[in-house]
N, C-alpha and C positions, 0 to 999 in steps of 0.2 A: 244284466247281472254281473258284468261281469267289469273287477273292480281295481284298477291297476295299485291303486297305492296299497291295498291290502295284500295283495298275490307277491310272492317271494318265491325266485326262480331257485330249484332246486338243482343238487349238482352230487356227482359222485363221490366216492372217497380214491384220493389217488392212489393207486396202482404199475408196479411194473411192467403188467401185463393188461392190453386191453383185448376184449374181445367183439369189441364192436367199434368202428371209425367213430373218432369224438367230433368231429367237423360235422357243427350243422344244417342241418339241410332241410330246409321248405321255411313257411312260415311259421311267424311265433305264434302259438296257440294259446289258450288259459284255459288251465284244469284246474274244476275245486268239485267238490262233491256234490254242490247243492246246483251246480252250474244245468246240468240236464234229470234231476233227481230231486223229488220232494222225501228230505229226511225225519226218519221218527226214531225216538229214542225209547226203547222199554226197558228200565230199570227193576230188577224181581227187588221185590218190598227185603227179601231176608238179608240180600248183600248192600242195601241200602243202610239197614239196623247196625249188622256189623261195622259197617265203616265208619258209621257214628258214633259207634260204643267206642272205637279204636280211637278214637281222635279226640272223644272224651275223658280216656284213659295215658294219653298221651301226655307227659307233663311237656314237651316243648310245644312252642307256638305254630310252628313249620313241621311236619314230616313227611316222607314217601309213600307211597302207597302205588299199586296197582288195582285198576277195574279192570274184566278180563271178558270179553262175550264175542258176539258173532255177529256180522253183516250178512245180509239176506236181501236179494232185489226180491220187490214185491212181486206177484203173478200176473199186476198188468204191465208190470215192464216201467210203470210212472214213479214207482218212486223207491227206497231202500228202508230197512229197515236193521238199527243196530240195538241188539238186546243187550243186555248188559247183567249177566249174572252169576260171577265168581269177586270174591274179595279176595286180593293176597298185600298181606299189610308189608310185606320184602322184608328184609333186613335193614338193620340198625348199624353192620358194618361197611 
C-alpha cells in the first residue's frame, strides 16, 4: 500500500525554541491513514443539504467552507470511522 510518489514528508513550522532534537533518527517510515486502517466516511444527510444550499446560493464559482465531525477507531480495532456532521460556511473576509 504503500506509495512513495503520493506521500509528502511533512515538517514543522520554524521556531526559536525547540523542544525535541530535530536530527533524525532510525528509519524512514510511511504514515497514511488507510496504511493499517480500513476507512468509512458517515456524512448526516442535514449537513450534506446545507452545504448544498450554500453553494447554491453562492454567486462565485469557488468558496470556503468548513465540514466539521469526529474520528472514532472501530471496536475491532480494524478499521476508523470519520462522521461528518456540522456545516460552518466561515467567512467571506
Amino acid at each position: 500500500r504503500f506509495v512513495p510518489k503520493r506521500m509528502v514528508p511533512f515538517s514543522f513550522p520554524l521556531s526559536k525554541c525547540a523542544l525535541w532534537d530535530p536530527v533524525p533518527m532510525g528509519d524512514v517510515i510511511g504514515t497514511h491513514i488507510t496504511y493499517y486502517r480500513n476507512p468509512k466516511i458517515c456524512l448526516v444527510e442535514k449537513t450534506l443539504r446545507l452545504a448544498y444550499r450554500h453553494a447554491k446560493q453562492n454567486e462565485k464559482k469557488s468558496f470556503s467552507c468548513f465540514l466539521l465531525g469526529s474520528l472514532a477507531v472501530d471496536e475491532d480495532g480494524e478499521g476508523i470511522t470519520l462522521t461528518v456532521d456540522r456545516f460552518d460556511p466561515g467567512r467571506d473576509v
